[in-house]
C-alpha positions in Angstrom: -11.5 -24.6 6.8 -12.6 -22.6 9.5 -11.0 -22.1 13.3 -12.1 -20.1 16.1 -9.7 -17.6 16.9 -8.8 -16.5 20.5 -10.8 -13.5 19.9 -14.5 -15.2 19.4 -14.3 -14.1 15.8 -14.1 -17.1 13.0 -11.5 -17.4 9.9 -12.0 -18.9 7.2 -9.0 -20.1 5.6 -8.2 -22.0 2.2 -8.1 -26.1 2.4 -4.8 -26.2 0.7 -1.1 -24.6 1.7 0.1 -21.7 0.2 3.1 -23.1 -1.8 5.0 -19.9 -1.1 4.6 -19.6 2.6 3.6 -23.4 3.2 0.8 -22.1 5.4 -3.4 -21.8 4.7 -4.6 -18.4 2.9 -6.3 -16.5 4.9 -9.8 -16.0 3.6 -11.5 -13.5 5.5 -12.5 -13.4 9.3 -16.3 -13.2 10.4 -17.8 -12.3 13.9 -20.0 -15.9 13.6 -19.3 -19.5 12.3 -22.4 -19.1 10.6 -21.4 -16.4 8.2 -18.2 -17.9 7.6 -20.0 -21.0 6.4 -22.1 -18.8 4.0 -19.0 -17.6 2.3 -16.9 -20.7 2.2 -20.1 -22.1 0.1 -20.2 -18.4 -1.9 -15.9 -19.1 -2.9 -16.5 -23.2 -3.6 -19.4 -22.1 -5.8 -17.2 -19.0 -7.5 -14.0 -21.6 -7.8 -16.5 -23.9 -10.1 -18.5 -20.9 -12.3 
């Protein structure tokens, strides 16, 4: 899941809640929603190989 942040930058965070904090993982945060696309594909592809 990604969300704009206030700053113009994108994060990418995980699709399900933490069960420790009962809020999303942070992921990583990218300067376009482009390149936080790419790597949500790159960690889907590295959760299934």
């Amino acid at each position: 899941m990604i969300r704009k942040l206030a700053s113009g930058e994108y994060r990418l965070y995980s699709r399900k809640l933490d069960p420790a904090t009962h809020k999303r993982r942070n992921l990583g945060t990218f300067g376009t929603r482009a390149a936080a696309e790419k790597h949500e594909r790159e960690v889907q592809y590295f959760k299934r190989h």
